[in-house]
C-alpha positions as CSV (number, residue, x, y, z in Angstrom):
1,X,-10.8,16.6,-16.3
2,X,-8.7,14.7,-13.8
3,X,-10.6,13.7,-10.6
4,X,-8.6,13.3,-7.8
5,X,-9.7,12.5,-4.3
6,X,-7.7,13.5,-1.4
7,X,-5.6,11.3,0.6
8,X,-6.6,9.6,3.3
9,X,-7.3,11.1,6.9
10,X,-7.6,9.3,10.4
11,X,-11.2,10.3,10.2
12,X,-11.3,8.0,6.8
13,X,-9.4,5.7,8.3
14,X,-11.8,5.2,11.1
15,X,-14.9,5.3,8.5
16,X,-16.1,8.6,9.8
17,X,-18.5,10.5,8.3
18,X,-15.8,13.9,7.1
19,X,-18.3,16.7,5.7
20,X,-17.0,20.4,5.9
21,X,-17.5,20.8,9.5
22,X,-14.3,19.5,10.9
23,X,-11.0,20.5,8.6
24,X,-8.9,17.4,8.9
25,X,-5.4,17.1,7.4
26,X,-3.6,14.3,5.8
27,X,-2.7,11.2,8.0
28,X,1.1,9.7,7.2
29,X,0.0,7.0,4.9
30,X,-2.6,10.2,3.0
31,X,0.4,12.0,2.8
32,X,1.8,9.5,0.8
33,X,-0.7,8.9,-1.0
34,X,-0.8,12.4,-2.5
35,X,2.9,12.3,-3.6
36,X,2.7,8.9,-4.8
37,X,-0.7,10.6,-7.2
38,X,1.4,13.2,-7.6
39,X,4.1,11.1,-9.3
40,X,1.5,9.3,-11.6
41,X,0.2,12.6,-12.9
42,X,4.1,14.4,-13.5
43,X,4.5,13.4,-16.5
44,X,1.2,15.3,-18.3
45,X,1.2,18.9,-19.5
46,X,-1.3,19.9,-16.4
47,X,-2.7,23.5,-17.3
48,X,-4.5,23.8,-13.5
49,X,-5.2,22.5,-10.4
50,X,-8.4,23.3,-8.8
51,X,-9.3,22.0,-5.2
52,X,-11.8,22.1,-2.6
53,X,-10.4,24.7,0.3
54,X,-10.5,21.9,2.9
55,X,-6.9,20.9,4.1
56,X,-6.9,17.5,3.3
57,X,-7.7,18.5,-0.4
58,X,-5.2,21.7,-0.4
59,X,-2.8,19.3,0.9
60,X,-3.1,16.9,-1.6
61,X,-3.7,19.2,-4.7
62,X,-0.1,21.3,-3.6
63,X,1.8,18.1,-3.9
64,X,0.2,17.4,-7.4
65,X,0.7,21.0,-8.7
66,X,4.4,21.6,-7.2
67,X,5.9,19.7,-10.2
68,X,4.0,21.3,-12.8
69,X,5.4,25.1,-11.5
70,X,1.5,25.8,-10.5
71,X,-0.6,26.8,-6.9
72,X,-3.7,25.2,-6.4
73,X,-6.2,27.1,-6.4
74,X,-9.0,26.9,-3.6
75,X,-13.0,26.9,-4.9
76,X,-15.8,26.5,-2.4
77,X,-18.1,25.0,-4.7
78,X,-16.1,21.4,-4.6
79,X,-15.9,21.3,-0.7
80,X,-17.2,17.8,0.1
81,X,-21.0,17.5,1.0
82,X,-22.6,18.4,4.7
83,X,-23.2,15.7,7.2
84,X,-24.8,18.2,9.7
85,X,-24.8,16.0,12.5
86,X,-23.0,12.9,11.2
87,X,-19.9,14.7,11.1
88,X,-17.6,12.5,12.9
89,X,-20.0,9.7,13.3
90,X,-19.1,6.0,11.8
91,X,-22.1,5.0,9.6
92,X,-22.9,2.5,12.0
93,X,-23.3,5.1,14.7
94,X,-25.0,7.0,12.6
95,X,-27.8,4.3,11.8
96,X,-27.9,3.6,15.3
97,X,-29.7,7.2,15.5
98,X,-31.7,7.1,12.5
99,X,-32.0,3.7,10.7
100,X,-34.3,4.6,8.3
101,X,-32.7,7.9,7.0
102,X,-29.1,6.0,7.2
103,X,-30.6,3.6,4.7
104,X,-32.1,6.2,2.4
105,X,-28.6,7.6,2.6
106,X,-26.6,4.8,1.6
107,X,-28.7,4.2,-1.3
108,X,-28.2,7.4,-2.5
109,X,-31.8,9.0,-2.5
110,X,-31.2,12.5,-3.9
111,X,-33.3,14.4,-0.9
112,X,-32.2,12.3,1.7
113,X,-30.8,15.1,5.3
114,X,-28.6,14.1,7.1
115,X,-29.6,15.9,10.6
116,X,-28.1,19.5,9.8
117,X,-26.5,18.7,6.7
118,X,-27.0,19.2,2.9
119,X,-28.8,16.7,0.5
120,X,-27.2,15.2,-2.6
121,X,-29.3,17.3,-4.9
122,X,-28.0,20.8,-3.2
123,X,-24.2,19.5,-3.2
124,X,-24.9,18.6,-6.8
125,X,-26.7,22.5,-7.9
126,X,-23.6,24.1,-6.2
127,X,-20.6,21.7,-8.2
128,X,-22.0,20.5,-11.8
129,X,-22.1,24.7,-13.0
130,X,-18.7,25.0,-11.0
131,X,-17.7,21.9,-12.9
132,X,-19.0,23.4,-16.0
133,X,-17.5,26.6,-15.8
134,X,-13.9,25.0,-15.2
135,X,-14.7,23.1,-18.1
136,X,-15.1,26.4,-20.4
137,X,-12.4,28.1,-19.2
138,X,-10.1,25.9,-19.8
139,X,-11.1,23.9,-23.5
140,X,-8.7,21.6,-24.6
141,X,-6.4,21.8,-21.7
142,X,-5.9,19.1,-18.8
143,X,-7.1,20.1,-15.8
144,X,-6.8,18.4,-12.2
145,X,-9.2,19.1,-9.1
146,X,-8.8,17.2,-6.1
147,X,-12.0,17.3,-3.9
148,X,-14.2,14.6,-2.4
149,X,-15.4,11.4,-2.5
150,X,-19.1,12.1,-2.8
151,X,-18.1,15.4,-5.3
152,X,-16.3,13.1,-7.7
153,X,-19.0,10.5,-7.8
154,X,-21.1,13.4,-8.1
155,X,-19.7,14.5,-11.0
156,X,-19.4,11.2,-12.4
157,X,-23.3,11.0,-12.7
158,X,-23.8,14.2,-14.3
159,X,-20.5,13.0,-16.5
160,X,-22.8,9.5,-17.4
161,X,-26.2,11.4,-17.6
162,X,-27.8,9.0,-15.3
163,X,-29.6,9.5,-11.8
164,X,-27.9,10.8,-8.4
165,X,-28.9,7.8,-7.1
166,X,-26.7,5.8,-9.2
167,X,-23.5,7.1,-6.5
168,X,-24.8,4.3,-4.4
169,X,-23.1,2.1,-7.0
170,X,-19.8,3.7,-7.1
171,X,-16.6,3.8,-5.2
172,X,-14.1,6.4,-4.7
173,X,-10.9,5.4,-2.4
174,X,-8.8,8.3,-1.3
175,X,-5.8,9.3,-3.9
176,X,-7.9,7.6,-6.7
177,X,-8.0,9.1,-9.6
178,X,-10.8,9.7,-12.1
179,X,-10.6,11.0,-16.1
180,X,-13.8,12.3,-17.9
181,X,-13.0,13.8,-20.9
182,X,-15.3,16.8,-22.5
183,X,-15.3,17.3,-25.7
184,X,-18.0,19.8,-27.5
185,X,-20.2,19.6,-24.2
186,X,-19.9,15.7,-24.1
187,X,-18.6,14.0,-21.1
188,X,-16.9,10.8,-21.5
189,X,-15.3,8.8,-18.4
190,X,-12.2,7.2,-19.4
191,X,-10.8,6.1,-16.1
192,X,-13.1,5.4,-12.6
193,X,-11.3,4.7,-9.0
194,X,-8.1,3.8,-10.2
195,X,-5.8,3.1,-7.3
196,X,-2.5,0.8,-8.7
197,X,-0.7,4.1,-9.0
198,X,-0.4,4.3,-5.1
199,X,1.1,0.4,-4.6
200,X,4.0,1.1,-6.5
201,X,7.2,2.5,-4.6
């Protein structure tokens, strides 16, 4: 399983809070990060490319498939988490409303709200079976999906076994790319974050 996050937006480039409210696309320099990704991951045998239906994911995840002959194909269940009312909020703004639930946030407490928006735990019960079930369906086989940064260090916990909580500890850069490998229901993670793919020309 090969993690990708999206490129980068002008909303990520601000450090705005991006949920699935506002559908965002690439910026120039996310644009090229997704082709320079794109070019790192040519040369493996890719059997699909799965993506959250959010532009700046569809964006990315077309320029990965192109070169393999394959679409991307769109799944709801890897759409980035809610913000509610964050969306579009720095986190400083954000904590300037709520200090207290801005800090539960940022240290990754599983039932933390934002105002109007979706805890870790329910983005977590609606991606680890769609996770799972892209998993089965495709045994043996490599298999990209370009979604989000809180969905890949999502996954990443269930991948390690260990708390939600634990995504407070974890970075995910746009066009990084992630590798957990599943072999007979066990998850290892072979790669985290990597980003020295997008400095080269």
């Amino acid at each position: 399983m090969i993690l990708v996050r999206h490129g980068a937006t002008e909303w990520t480039e601000a450090g705005r809070y991006q949920g699935n409210t506002s559908d965002i696309p690439l910026s120039a320099s996310g644009r090229l990060q997704a082709r320079h990704t794109a070019a790192a991951l040519e040369p493996l045998r890719v059997a699909a490319v799965v993506c959250s239906p959010f532009l700046r994911a569809v964006e990315t995840a077309a320029c990965i498939a192109a070169p393999h002959g394959l679409f991307a194909a769109p799944d709801a269940a890897f759409r980035e988490v809610s913000f509610g009312d964050w969306e579009g909020l720095t986190s400083s703004e954000a904590a300037a409303r709520d200090p207290e639930l801005d800090e539960r946030w940022r240290n990754g407490e599983a039932m933390a709200r934002p105002p109007g928006g979706e805890t870790l735990h329910e983005a977590a019960e609606r991606a680890i079976p769609a996770l799972e079930a892209l998993v089965a369906r495709h045994a043996g086989e490599k298999v990209v999906l370009v979604t989000h940064n809180w969905i890949v260090r999502l996954v990443v916990c269930h991948a390690l076994g260990v708390g939600l909580s634990t995504v407070a500890r974890m970075q995910c850069r746009p066009g990084s790319i992630t590798i957990v490998d599943v072999r007979s229901g066990e998850y290892v993670v072979r790669l985290l974050n990597a980003t020295s793919h997008l400095q080269k020309p």
